[in-house]
C-alpha positions in Angstrom: 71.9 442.4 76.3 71.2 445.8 78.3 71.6 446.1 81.6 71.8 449.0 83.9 73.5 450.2 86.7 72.3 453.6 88.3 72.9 455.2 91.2 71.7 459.4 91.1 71.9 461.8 93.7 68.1 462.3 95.1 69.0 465.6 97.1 67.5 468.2 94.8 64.9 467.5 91.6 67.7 468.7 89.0 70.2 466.1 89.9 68.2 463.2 88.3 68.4 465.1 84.7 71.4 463.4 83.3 73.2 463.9 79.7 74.4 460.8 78.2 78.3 460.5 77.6 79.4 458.0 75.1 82.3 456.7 76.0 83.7 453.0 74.6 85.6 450.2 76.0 86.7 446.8 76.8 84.1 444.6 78.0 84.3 445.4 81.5 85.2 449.2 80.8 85.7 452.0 83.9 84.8 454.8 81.5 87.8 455.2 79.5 88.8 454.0 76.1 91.0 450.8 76.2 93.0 450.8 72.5 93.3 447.5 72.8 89.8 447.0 72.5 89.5 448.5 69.6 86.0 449.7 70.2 84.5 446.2 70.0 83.0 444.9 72.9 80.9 447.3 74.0 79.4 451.3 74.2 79.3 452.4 78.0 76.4 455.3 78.4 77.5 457.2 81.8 75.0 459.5 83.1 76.4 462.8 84.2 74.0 465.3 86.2 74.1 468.3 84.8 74.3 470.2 88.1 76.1 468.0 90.1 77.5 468.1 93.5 80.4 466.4 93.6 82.7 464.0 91.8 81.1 461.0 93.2 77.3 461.9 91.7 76.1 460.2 88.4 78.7 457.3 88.7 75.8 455.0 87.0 76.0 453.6 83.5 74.3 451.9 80.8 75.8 449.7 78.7 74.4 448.8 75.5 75.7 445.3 74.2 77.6 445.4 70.7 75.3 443.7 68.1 78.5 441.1 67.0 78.9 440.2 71.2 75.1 439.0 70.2 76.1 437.2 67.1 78.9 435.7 68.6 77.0 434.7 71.7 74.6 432.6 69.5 77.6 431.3 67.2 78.9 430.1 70.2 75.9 428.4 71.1 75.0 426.8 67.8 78.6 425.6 68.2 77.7 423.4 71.3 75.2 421.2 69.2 77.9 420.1 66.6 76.1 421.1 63.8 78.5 418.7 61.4 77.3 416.0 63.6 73.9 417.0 64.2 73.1 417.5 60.0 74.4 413.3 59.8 71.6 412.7 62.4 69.2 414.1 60.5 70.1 412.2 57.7 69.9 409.1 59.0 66.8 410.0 60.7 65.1 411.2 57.8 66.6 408.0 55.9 65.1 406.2 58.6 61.5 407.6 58.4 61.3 407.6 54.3 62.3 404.0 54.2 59.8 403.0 56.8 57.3 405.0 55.2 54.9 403.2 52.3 54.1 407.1 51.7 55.9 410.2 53.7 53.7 411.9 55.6 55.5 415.4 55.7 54.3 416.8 59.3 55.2 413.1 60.9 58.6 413.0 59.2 59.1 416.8 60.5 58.2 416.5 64.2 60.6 413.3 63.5 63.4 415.5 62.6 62.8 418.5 65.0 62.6 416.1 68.3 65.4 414.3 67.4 67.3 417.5 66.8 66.9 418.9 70.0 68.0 415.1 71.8 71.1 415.1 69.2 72.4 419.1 70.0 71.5 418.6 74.0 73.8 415.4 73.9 76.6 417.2 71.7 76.1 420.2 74.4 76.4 418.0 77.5 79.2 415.9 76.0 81.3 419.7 76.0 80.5 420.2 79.7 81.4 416.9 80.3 84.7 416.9 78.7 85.3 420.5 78.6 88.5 420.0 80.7 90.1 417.8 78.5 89.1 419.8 75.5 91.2 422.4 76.6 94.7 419.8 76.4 93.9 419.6 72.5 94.5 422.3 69.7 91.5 420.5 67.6 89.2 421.6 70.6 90.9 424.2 72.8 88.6 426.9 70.8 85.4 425.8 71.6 82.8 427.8 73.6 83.6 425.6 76.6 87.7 425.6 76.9 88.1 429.2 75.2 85.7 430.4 77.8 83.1 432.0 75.9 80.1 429.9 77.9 79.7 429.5 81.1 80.0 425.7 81.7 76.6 426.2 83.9 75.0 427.6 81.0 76.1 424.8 78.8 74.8 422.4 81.3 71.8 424.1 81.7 71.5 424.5 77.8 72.0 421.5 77.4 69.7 419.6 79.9 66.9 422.1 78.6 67.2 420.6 74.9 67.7 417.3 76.3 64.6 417.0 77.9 62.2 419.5 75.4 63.2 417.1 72.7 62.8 413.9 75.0 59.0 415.2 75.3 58.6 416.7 72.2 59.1 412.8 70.9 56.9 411.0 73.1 54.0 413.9 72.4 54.4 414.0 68.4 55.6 410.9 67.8 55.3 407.7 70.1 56.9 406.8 73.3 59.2 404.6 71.5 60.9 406.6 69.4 61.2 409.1 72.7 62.8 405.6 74.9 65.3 404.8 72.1 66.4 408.9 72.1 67.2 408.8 76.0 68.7 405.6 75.8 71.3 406.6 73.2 71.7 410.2 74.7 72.2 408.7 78.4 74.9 405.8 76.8 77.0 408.6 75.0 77.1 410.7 78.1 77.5 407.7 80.6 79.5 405.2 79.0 81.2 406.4 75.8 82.4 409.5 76.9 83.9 408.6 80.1 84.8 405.4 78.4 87.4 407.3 75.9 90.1 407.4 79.2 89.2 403.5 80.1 89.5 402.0 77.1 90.1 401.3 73.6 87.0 399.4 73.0 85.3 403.2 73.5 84.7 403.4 69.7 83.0 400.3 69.6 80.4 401.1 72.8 79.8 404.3 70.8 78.5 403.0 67.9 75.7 402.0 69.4 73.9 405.4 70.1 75.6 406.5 67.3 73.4 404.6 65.2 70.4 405.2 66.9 68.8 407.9 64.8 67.6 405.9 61.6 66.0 403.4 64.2 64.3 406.7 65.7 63.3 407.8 62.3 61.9 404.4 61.8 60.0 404.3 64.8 58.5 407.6 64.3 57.5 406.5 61.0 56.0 403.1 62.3 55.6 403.0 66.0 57.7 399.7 66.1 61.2 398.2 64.2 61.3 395.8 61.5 64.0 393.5 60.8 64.9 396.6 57.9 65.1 398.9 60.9 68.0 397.2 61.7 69.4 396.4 58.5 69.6 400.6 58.5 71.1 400.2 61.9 74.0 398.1 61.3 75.3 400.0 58.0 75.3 403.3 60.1 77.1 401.7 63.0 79.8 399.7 61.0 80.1 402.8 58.8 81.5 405.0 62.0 84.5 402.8 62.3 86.2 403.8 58.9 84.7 407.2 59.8 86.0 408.1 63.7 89.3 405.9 63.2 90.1 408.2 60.6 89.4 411.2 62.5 91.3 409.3 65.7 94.6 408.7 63.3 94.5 412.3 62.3 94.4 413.3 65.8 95.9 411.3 67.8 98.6 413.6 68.8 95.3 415.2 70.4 94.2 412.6 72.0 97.2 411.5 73.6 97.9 414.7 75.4 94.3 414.5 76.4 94.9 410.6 77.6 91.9 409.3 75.4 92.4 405.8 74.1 90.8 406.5 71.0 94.3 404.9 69.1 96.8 402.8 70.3 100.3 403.7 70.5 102.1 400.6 70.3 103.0 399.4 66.5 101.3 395.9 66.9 98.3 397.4 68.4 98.0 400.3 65.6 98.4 397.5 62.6 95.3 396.1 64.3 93.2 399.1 64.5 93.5 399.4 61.1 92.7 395.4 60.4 89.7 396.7 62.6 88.7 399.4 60.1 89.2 397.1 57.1 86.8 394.4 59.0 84.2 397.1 59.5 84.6 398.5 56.3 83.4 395.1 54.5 80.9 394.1 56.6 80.0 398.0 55.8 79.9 397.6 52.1 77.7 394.1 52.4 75.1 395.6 54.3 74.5 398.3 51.6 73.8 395.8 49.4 71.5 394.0 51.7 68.1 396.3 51.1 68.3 395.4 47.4 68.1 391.7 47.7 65.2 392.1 50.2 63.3 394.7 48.0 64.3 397.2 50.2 65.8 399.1 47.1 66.0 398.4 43.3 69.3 397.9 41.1 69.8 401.4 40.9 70.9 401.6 44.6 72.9 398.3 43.9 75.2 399.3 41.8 76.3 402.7 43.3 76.8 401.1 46.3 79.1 398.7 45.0 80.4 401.4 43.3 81.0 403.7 46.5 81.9 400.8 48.6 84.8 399.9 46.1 86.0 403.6 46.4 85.8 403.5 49.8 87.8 400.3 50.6 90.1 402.0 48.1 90.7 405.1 50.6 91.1 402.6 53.3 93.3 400.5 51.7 95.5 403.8 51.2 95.0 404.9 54.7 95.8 401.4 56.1 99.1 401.3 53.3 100.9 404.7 53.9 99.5 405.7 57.7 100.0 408.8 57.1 97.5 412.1 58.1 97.2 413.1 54.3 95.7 410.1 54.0 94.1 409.5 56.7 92.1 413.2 55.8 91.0 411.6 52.4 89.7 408.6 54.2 87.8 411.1 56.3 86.6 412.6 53.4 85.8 409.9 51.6 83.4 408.8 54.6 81.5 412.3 54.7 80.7 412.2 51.0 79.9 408.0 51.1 77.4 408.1 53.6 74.9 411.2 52.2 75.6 409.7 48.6 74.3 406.3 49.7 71.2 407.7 51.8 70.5 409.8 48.7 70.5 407.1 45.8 68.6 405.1 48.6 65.5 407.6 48.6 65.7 408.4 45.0 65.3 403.9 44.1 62.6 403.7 46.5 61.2 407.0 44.8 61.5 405.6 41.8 60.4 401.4 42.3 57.1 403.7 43.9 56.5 405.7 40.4 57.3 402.5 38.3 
């Protein structure tokens, strides 16, 4: 960013000719070199007259941005969206759209993808304003954008009502007003009830899964302009797959989230034995919906058996988790989840792909 600040002597025609001194330092600089900047932040251009009539003459400068402050500006930008998150929601909407699709058509499935982009990363945005405060009480969050204070909060809010709201429209224009409807309701029930939810109650997880799912239902309504029964089907493993997913992060963090105050895990020992019956439940009833699309000729055999396959491995991981309680395994049950689901949506395509070619 350039901006200038210039103030020159108008008194006599010479005093406007000015010779540019370099001179670096530390963000907010006077003029002299800070050595703790290290030359970093920025270059400070101080015009000196070259016939000048006093000490107070030429005192304006220009001040050229450093080309990283840019690139770290942006970074910390891109890191408002949760781009971890945001990649999962294009999965599922993109799993969403090919599986509602007899054949993909490319620019559909794109708009698709861009729109709900934009609704996915002004949600993650507005979710950091939101809980920027109590981002700050945990080590897993204090570095973000928000609570390092890097960004503005009114420029996050801003940022993110602006996505928000282009992707909202970009929906209802490209696609159809449904798939735009199901975006703001999920984006409005994350902000409004989930988030403030996680202080309330330990049921928080639960009320999130519902807009957490939401993308393959958008990418099915893009695709369609309405929700089959198999839009649902889509829906449900998505939603129960969260649990074994987020309880897994909550376990591993729950130091975290207790200094925060977020009920996200219990702390009393009968409670935690049943968050953990929870995530076995959910884990099940997971593994029985991904074989559902191959008994309804959603999918062939070849999607069949690797989900048995994965969802054995999986309840192995959880079993382990559920067994030791401890955060090593808890991180390989997270692990475990992130590889499970894109595997799943992957061998998903590829059967339909190939029942199509057979």
């Amino acid at each position: 960013m350039f901006t200038t600040k210039h103030s020159m002597s108008l008194r006599h025609p010479i005093d406007n000719e000015i010779s540019l001194t370099p001179t670096l330092s530390h963000r907010n600089g006077r003029g002299r070199f800070d050595p703790r900047s290290n030359g970093s932040r920025c270059l400070l251009y101080y015009p000196r007259p070259l016939c000048g009539r006093g000490k107070g003459e030429g005192s304006g400068a220009i001040v050229l941005a450093n080309p990283r402050i840019q690139l770290s500006r942006v970074s910390d930008f891109i890191a408002l969206t949760k781009p971890e998150i945001t990649f999962l929601v294009l999965l599922a909407t993109a799993v969403g759209s090919i599986m509602a699709s007899a054949s993909v058509n490319p620019l559909s499935l794109l708009h698709a993808l861009f729109g709900t982009t934009l609704v996915a990363s002004g949600a993650a945005a507005l979710n950091q304003y939101l809980e920027r405060g109590h981002d700050s009480k945990m080590r897993r969050t204090a570095n973000r954008p928000l609570p390092a204070g890097r960004v503005n909060p009114r420029e996050a809010l801003y940022f993110g009502i602006g996505l928000s709201v282009t992707g909202t429209f970009y929906l209802a224009v490209t696609a159809n007003i449904l798939t735009s409807v199901i975006g703001v309701a999920a984006l409005l029930s994350y902000l409004f009830l989930y988030t403030p939810l996680k202080r309330r109650t330990h049921l928080c997880m639960l009320i999130g899964a519902f807009p957490g799912a939401a993308p393959v239902l958008m990418g099915w309504s893009a695709a369609q302009g309405s929700l089959a029964p198999q839009a649902w089907l889509l829906y449900a493993t998505l939603f129960l797959w969260q649990f074994p997913h987020f309880l897994a992060i909550a376990w591993l963090y729950r130091e975290d989230y207790a200094q925060a105050r977020m009920l996200m895990v219990p702390d009393e020992h009968n409670k935690i034995a049943g968050t953990f019956r929870q995530m076995w439940i959910a884990s099940l009833a997971l593994i029985v919906t991904t074989l559902a699309p191959s008994f309804i000729g959603m999918t062939g055999n070849l999607h069949l058996y690797f989900a048995l396959f994965f969802g054995l491995g999986l309840l192995f991981f959880v079993h382990r988790a559920a067994l030791i309680r401890s955060k090593k395994a808890a991180r390989q049950l997270l692990h475990a989840t992130v590889i499970y689901l894109p595997v799943l949506y992957l061998v998903m395509i590829l059967d339909k792909a190939a029942s199509r070619i057979g």
